[in-house]
ZAVO-491243 format. One record per residue (C-alpha): residue in three letters; x, y, z. Coordinates in steps of 0.1 Angstrom, whole numbers, plus 5000, padded with zeros to 4 digits. Example, Ala and Ser with C-alpha at 12.3 -4.5 7.8 and 13.67 -1.06 7.14 Angstrom:
<resn=ala&xx=5123&yy=4955&zz=5078>
<resn=ser&xx=5137&yy=4989&zz=5071>
END
This chain:
<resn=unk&xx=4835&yy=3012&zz=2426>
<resn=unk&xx=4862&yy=3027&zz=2451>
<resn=unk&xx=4857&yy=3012&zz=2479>
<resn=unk&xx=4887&yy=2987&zz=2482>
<resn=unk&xx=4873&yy=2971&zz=2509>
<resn=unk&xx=4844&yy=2959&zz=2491>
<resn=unk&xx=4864&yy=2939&zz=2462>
<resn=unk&xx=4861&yy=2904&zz=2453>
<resn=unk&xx=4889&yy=2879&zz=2469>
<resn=unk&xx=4890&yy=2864&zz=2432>
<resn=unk&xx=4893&yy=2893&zz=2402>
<resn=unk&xx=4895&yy=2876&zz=2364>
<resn=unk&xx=4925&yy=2888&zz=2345>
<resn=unk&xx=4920&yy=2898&zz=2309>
<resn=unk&xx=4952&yy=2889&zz=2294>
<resn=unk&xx=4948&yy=2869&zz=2262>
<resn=unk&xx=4912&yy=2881&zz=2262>
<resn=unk&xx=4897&yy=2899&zz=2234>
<resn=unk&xx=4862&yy=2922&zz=2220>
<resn=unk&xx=4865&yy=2898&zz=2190>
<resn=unk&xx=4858&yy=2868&zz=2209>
<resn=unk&xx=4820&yy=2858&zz=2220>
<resn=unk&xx=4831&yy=2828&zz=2246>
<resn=unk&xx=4850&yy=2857&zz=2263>
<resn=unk&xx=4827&yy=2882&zz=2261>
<resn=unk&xx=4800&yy=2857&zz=2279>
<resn=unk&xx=4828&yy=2846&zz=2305>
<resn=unk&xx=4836&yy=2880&zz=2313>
<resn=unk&xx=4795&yy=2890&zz=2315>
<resn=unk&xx=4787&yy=2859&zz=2338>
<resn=unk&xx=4820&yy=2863&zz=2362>
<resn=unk&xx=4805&yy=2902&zz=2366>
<resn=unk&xx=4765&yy=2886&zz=2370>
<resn=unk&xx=4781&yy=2862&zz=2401>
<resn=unk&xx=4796&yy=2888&zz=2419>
<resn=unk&xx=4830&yy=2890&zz=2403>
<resn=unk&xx=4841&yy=2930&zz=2411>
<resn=unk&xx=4875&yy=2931&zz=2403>
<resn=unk&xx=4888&yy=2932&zz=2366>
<resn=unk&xx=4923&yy=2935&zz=2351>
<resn=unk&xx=4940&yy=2943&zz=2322>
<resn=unk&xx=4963&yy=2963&zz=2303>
<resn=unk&xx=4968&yy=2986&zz=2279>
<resn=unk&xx=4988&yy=2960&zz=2258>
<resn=unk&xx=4969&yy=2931&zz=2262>
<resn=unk&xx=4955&yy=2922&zz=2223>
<resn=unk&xx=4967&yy=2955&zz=2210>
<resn=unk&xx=4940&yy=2969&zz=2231>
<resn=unk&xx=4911&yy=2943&zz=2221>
<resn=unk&xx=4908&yy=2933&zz=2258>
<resn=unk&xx=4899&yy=2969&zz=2273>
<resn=unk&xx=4874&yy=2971&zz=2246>
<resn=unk&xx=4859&yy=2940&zz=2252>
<resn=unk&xx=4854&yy=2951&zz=2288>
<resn=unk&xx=4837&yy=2979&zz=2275>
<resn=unk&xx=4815&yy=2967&zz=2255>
<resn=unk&xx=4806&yy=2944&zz=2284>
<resn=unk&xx=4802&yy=2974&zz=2305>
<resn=unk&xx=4780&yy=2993&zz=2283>
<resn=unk&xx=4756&yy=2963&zz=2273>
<resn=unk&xx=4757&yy=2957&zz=2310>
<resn=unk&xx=4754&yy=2994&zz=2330>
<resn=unk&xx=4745&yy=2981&zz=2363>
<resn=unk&xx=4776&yy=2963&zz=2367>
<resn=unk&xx=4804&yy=2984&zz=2385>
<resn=unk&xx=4835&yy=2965&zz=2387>
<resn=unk&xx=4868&yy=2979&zz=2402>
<resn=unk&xx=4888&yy=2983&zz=2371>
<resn=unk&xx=4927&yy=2984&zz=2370>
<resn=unk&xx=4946&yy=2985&zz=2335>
<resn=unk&xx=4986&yy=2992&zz=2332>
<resn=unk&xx=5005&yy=3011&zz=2310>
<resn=unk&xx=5044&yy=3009&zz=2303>
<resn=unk&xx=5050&yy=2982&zz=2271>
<resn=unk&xx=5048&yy=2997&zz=2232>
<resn=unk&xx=5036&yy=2971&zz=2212>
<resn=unk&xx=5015&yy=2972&zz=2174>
<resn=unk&xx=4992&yy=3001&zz=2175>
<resn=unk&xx=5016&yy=3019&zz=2202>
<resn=unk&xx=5047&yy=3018&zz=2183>
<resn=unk&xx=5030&yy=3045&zz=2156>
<resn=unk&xx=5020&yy=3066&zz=2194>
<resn=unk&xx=5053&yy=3063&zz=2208>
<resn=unk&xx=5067&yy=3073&zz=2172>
<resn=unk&xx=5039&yy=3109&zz=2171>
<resn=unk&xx=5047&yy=3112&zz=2208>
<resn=unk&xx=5085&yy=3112&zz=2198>
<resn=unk&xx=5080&yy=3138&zz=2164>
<resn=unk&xx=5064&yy=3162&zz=2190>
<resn=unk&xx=5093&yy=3160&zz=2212>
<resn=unk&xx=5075&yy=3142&zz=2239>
<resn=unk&xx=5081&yy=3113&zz=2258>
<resn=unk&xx=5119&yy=3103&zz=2243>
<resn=unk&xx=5136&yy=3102&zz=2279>
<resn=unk&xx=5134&yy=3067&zz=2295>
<resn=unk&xx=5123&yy=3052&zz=2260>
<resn=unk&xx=5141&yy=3016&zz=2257>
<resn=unk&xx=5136&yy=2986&zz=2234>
<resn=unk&xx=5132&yy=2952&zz=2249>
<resn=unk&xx=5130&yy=2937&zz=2212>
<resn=unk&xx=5127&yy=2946&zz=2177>
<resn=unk&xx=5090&yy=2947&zz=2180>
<resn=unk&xx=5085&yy=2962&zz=2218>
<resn=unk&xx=5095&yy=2988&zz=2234>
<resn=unk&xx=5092&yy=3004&zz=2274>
<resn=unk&xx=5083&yy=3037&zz=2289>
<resn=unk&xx=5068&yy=3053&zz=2320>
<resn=unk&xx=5073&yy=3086&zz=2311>
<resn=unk&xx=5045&yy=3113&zz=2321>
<resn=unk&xx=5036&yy=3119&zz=2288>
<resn=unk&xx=5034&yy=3086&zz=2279>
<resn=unk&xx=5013&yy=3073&zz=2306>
<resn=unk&xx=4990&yy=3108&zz=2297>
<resn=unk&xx=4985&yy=3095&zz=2261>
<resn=unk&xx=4978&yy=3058&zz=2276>
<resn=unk&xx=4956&yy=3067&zz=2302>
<resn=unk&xx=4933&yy=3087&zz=2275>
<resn=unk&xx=4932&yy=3058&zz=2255>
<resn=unk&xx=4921&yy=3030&zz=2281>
<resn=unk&xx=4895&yy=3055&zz=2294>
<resn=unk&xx=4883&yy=3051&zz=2257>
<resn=unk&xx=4886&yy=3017&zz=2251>
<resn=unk&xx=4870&yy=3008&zz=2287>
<resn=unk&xx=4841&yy=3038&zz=2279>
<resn=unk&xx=4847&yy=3051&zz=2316>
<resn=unk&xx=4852&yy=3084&zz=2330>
<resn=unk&xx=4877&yy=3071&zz=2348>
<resn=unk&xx=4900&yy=3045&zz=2360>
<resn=unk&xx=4899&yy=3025&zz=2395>
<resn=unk&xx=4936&yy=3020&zz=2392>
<resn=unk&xx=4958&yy=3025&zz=2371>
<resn=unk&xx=4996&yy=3004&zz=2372>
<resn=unk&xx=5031&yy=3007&zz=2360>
<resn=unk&xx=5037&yy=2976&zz=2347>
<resn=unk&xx=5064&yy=2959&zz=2353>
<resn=unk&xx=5087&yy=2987&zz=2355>
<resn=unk&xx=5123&yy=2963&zz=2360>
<resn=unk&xx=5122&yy=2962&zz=2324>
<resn=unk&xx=5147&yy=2991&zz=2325>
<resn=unk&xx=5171&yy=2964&zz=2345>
<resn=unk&xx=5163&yy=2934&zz=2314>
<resn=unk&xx=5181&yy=2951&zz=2284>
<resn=unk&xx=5220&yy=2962&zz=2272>
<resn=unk&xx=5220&yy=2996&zz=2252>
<resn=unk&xx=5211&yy=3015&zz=2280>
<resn=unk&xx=5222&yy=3006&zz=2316>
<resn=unk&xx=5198&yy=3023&zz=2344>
<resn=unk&xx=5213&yy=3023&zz=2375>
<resn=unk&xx=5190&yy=3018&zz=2407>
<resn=unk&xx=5189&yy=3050&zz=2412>
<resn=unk&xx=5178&yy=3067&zz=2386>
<resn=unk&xx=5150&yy=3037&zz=2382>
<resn=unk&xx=5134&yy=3052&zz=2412>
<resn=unk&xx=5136&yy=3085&zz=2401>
<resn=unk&xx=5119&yy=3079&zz=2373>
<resn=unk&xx=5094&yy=3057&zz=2392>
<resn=unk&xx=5087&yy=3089&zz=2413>
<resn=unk&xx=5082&yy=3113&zz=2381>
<resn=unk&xx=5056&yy=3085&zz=2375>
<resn=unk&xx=5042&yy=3090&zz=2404>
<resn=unk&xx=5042&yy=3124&zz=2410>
<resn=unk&xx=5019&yy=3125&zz=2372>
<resn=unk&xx=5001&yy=3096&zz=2385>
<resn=unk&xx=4991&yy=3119&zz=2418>
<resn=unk&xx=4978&yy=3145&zz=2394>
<resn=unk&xx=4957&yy=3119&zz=2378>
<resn=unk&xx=4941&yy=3113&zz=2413>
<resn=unk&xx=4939&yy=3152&zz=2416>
<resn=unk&xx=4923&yy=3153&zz=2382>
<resn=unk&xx=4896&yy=3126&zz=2392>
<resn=unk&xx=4906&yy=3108&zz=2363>
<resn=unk&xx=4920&yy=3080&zz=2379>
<resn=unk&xx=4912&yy=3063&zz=2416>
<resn=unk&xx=4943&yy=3049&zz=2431>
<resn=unk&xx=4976&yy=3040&zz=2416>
<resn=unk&xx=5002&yy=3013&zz=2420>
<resn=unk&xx=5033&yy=2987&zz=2403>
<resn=unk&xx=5027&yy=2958&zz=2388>
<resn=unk&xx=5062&yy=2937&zz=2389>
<resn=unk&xx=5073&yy=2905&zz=2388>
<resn=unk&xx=5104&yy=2908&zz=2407>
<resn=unk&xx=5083&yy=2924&zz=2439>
<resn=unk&xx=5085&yy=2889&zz=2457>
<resn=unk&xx=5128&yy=2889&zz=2452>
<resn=unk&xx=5148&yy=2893&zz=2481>
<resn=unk&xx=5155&yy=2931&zz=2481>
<resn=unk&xx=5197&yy=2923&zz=2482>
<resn=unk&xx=5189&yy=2922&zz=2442>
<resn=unk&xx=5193&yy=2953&zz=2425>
<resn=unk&xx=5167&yy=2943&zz=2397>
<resn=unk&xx=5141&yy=2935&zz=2428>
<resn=unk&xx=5115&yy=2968&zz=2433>
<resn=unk&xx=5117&yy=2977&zz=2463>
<resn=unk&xx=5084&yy=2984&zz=2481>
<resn=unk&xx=5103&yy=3002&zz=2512>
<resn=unk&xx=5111&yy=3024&zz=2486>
<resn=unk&xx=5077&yy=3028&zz=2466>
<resn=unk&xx=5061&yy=3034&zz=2498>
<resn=unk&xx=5086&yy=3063&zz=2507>
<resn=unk&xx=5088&yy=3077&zz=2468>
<resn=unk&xx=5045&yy=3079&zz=2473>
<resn=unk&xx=5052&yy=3099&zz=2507>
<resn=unk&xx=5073&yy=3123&zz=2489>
<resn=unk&xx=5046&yy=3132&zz=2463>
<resn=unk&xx=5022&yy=3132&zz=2491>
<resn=unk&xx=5017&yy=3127&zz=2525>
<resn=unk&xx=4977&yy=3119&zz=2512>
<resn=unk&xx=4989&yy=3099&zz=2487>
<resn=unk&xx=4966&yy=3073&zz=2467>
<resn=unk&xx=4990&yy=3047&zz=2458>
<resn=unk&xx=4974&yy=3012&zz=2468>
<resn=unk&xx=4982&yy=2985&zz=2445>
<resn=unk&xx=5006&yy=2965&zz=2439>
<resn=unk&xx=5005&yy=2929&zz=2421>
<resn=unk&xx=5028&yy=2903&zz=2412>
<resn=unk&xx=5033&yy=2861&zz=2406>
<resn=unk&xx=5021&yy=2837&zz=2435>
<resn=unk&xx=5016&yy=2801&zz=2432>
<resn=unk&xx=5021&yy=2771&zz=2450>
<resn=unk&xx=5059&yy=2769&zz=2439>
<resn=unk&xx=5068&yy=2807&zz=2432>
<resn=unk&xx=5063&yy=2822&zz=2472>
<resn=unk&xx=5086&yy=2851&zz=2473>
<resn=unk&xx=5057&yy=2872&zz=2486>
<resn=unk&xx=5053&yy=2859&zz=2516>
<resn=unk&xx=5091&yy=2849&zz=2528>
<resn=unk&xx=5106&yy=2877&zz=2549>
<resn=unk&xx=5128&yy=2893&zz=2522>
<resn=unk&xx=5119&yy=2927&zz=2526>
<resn=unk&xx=5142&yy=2935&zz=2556>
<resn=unk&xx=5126&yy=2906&zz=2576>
<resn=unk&xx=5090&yy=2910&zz=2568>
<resn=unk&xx=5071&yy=2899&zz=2537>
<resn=unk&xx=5060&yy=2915&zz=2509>
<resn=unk&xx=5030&yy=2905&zz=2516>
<resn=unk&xx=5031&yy=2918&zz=2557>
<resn=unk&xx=5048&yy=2949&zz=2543>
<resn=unk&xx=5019&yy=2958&zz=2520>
<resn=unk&xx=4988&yy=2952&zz=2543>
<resn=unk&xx=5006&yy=2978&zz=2572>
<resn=unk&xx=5007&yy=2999&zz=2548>
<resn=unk&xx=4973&yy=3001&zz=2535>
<resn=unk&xx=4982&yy=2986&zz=2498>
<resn=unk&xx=4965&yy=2959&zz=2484>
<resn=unk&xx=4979&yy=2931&zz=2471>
<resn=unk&xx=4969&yy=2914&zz=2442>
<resn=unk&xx=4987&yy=2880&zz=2426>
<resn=unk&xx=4985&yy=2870&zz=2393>
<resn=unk&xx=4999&yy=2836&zz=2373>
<resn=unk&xx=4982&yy=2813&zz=2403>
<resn=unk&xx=4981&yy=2785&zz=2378>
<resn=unk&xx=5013&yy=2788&zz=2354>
<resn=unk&xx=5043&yy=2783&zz=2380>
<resn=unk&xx=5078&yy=2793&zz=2364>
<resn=unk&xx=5103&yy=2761&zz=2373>
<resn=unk&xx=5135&yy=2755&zz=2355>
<resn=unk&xx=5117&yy=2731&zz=2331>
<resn=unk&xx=5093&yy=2753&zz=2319>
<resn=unk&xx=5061&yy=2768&zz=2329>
<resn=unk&xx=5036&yy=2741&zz=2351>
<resn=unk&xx=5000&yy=2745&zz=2346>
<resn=unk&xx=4983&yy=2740&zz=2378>
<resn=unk&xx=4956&yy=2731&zz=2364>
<resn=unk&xx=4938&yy=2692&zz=2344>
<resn=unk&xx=4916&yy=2686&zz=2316>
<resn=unk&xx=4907&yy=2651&zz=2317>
<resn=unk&xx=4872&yy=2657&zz=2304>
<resn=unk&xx=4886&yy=2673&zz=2272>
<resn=unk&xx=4913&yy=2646&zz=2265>
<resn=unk&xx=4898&yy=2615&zz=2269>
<resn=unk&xx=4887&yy=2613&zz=2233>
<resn=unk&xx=4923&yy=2610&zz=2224>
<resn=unk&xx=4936&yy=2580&zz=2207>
<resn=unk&xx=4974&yy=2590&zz=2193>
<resn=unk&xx=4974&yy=2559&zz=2163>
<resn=unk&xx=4941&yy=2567&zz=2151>
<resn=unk&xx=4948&yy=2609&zz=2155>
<resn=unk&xx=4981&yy=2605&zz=2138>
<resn=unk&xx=4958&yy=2607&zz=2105>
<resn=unk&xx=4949&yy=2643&zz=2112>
<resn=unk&xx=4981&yy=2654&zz=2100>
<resn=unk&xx=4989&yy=2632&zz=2074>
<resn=unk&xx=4957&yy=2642&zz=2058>
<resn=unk&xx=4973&yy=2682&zz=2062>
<resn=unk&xx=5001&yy=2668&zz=2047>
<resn=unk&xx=4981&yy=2653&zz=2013>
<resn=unk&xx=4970&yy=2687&zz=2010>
<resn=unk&xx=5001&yy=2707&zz=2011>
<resn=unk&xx=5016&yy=2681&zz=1982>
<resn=unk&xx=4985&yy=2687&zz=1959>
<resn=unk&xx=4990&yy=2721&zz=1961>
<resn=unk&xx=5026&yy=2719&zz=1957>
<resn=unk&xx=5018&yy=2695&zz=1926>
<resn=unk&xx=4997&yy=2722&zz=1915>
<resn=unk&xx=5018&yy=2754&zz=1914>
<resn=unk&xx=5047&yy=2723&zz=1898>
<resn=unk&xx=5071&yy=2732&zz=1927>
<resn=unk&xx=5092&yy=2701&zz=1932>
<resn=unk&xx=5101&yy=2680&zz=1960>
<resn=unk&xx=5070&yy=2673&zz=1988>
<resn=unk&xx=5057&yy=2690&zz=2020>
<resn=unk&xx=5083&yy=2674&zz=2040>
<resn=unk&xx=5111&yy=2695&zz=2026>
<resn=unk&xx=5101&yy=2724&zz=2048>
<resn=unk&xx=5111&yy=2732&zz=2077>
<resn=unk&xx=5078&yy=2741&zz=2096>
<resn=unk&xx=5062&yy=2709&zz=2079>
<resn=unk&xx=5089&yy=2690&zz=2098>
<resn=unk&xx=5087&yy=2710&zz=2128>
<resn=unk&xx=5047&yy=2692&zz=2129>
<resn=unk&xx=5051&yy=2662&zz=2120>
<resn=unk&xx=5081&yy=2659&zz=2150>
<resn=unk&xx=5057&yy=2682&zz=2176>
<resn=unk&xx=5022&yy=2687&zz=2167>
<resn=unk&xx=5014&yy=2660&zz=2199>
<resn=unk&xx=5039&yy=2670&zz=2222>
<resn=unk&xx=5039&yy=2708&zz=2223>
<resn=unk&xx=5035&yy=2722&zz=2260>
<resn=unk&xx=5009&yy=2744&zz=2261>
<resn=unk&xx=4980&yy=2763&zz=2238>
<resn=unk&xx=5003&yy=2788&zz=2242>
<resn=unk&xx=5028&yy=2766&zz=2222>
<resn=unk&xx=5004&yy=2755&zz=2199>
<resn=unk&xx=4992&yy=2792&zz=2189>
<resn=unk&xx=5027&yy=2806&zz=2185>
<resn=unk&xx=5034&yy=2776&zz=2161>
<resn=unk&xx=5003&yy=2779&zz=2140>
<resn=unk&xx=4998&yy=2820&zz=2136>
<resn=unk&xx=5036&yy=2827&zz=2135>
<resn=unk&xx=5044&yy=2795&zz=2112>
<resn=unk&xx=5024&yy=2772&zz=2097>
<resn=unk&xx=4991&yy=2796&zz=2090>
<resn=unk&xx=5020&yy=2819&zz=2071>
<resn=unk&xx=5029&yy=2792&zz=2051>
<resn=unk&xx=5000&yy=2787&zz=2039>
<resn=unk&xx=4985&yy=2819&zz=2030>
<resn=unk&xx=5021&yy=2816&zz=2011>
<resn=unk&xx=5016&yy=2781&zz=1998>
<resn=unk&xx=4977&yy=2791&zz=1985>
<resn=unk&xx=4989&yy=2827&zz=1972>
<resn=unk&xx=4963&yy=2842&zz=1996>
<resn=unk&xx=4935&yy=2824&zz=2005>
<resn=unk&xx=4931&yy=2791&zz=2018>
<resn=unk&xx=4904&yy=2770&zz=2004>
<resn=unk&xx=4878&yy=2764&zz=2033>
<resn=unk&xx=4878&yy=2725&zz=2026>
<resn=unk&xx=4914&yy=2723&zz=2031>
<resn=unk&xx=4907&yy=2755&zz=2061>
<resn=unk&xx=4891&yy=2731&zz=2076>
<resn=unk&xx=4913&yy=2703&zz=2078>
<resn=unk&xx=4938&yy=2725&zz=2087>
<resn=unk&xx=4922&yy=2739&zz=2118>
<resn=unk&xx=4912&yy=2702&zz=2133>
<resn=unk&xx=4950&yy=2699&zz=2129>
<resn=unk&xx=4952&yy=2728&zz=2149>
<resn=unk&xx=4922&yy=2721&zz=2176>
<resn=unk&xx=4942&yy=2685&zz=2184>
<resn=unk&xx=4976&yy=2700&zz=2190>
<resn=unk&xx=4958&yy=2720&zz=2215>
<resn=unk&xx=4940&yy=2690&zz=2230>
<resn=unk&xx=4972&yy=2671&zz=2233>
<resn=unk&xx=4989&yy=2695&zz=2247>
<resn=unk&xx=4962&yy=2697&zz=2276>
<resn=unk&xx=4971&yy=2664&zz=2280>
<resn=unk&xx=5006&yy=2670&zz=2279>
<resn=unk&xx=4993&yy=2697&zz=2310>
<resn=unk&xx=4971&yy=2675&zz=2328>
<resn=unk&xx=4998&yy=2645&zz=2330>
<resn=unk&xx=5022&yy=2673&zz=2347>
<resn=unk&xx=4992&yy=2689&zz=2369>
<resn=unk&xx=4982&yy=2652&zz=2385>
<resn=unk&xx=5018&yy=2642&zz=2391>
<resn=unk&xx=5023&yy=2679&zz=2410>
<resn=unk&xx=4989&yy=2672&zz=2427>
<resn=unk&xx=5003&yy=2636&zz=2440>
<resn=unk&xx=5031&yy=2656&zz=2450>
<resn=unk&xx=5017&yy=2683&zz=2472>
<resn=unk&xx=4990&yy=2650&zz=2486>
<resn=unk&xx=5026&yy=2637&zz=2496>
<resn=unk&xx=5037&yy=2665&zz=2515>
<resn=unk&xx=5006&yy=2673&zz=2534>
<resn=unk&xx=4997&yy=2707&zz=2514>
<resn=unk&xx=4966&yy=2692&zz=2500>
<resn=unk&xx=4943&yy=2666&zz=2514>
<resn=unk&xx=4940&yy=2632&zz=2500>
<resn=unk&xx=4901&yy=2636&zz=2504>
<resn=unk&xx=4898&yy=2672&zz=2489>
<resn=unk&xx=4882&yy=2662&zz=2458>
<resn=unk&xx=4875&yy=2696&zz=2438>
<resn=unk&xx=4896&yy=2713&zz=2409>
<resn=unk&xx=4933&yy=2722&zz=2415>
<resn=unk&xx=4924&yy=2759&zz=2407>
<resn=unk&xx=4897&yy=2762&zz=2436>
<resn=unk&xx=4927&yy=2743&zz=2462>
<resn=unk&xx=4950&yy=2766&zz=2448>
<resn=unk&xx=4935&yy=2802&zz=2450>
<resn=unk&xx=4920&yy=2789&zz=2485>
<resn=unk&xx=4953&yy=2785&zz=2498>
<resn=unk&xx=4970&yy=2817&zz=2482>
<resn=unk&xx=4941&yy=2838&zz=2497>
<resn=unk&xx=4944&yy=2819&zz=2533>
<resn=unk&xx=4989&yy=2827&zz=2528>
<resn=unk&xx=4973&yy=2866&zz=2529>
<resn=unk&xx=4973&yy=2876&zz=2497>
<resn=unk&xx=4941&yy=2893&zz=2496>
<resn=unk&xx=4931&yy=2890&zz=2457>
<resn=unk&xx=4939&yy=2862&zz=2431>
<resn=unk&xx=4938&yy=2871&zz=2397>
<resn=unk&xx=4927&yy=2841&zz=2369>
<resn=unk&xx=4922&yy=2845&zz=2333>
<resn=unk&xx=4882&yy=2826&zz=2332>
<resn=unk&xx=4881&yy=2833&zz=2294>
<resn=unk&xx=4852&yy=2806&zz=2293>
<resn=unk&xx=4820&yy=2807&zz=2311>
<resn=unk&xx=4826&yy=2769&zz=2324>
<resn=unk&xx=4859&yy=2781&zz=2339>
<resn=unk&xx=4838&yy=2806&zz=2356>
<resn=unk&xx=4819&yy=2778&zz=2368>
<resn=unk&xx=4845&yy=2760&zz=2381>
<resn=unk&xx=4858&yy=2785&zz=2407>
<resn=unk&xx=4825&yy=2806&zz=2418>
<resn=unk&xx=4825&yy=2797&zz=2447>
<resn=unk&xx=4854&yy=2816&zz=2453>
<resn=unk&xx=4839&yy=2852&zz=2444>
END
């Protein structure tokens, strides 16, 4: 599809989804069978697991013809080894910076060549409906190499000037930014600069195809639509100049305490009674003493420190999220560790209703935080005392009615889906 004018107000967002996961698969397949056009993702997301799952989707299901964006920009897993050939060939080394031991950033042309191949692959299209820089400020966020403003837009415009060639090519459809410091007040050196996107694209081209740009918006983070681009929005700015704006995180609002999930899961939680659940882990703890008992290592389960890091949490962590990084990076490592390999799938199993609670009570710990911000915005008049539905249908309603013309949510289940069609 290239028609922009023809997209979906609400597009599903593919971060955190994955080709190894059935529930997504059938989310993804129903959101497209509603009338769901607009589909994002990047080339990072799951190592690359979430463009193949939309291809799969896409091949099982030909008569679907979604508006596909993906992004390219972070190294991660598979494309620190492509950064590392790309580098060996003497390709792509200028502009190359580390964010972390484990991830590094580039927009290079030749890097964005190599990453464009591969998401045409993994997606199984000829080509790509657009195709973002993501999150470009990166270059700001790190100390070993200092980028001045300058020299962030000229490499933004060596991006684009590839990125034009792309068009030329007809490999990709229209290009664009994805940043989340768009909606700053452009006083900030770290904010990009759409004033200056827009006249970068100009350069390239007078015809040029740059058309997207996306970014947060949510009820509490509304940079994009406050005059701080030289007294007109973000927002205002974009739509007189013929680019589309697209918002992501409408239900996970940055405060200074943490991220709020806009969003309640009473249904879910109910079943949870804390004495009686309590058990859950002391039953994971019997086990990791029998095998300590076992392979004779003294002391018990409670002289280690990701033992005592559950037993103080595991019903108060703040998010699946939370609960995930815990479990893979932690306590499923111990284990493996613990059992010399393989877990038994008796004790697997108590194990994983451990983790299946912590994630349950950490909905709760959401929902508690969503109704209180709900009685909140009824308070101040935002939302109606007598507008019954889900926060996430108020929510993208009112982001889409602000201007933003699409809203981004990651429906990895098909009840989610269900929850906010009448949106699409």
């Amino acid at each position: 599809m290239s028609d922009l004018s023809r997209l979906s107000k609400v597009g599903i967002g593919c971060y955190r989804m994955t080709s190894t996961c059935r529930e997504h698969y059938d989310a993804l397949k129903y959101a497209l069978s509603l009338g769901c056009n607009v589909i994002d993702t990047s080339a990072n997301y799951m190592n690359g697991a979430s463009e193949n799952l939309i291809g799969m989707v896409l091949k099982e299901h030909p008569t679907y013809d979604p508006f596909i964006i993906t992004k390219a920009g972070y190294i991660q897993d598979d494309n620190l080894m492509v950064i590392a050939k790309l580098n060996e060939g003497g390709r792509a080394k200028n502009g190359l910076i580390a964010i972390s031991n484990d991830c590094k950033y580039s927009i290079h042309p030749d890097f964005l060549e190599n990453q464009l191949e591969l998401s045409r692959g993994r997606l199984n299209r000829e080509w790509i409906d657009g195709f973002l820089l993501h999150n470009p400020e990166y270059y700001f966020d790190q100390d070993t190499q200092q980028v001045s403003t300058a020299e962030y837009y000229v490499r933004i415009r060596k991006a684009f000037e590839v990125l034009e060639d792309m068009v030329s090519e007809g490999r990709i459809r229209y290009y664009g930014v994805s940043s989340n410091t768009f909606p700053f007040g452009i006083d900030k050196p770290s904010t990009t600069n759409l004033h200056k996107l827009i006249t970068l694209a100009k350069q390239v081209s007078e015809r040029n195809h740059f058309r997207l740009i996306q970014f947060p918006f949510n009820f509490l983070e509304t940079g994009a639509i406050k005059p701080h681009h030289d007294g007109v929005s973000l927002v205002e700015l974009a739509r007189a100049n013929g680019i589309v704006t697209l918002s992501n995180r409408p239900l996970n609002a940055k405060t200074e305490a943490g991220t709020l999930r806009l969003a309640s899961y009473e249904a879910e939680t109910q079943q949870l009674e804390e004495n009686r659940d309590r058990q859950i882990f002391h039953d994971c703890l019997e086990l990791v003493n029998q095998q300590l008992v076992k392979l004779e290592v003294p002391g018990d389960a409670m002289d280690f420190m990701v033992i005592n890091l559950l037993n103080e949490n595991w019903m108060r962590l703040s998010s699946p999220e939370a609960v995930a990084q815990v479990f893979q990076d932690h306590f499923y490592p111990f284990l493996e560790h613990l059992y010399q390999g393989k877990v038994p799938d008796d004790d697997m199993t108590n194990y994983r209703k451990l983790y299946q609670f912590a994630n349950l009570y950490a909905k709760k710990t959401m929902t508690q935080s969503a109704l209180t911000f709900r009685r909140k915005m009824i308070t101040t008049g935002v939302i109606r005392s007598d507008d019954q539905r889900p926060l996430p249908v108020i929510a993208c309603e009112s982001y889409l009615k602000s201007g933003i013309d699409h809203v981004l949510m990651g429906m990895r289940s098909v009840k989610y889906v269900e929850s906010v069609k009448a949106l699409f």
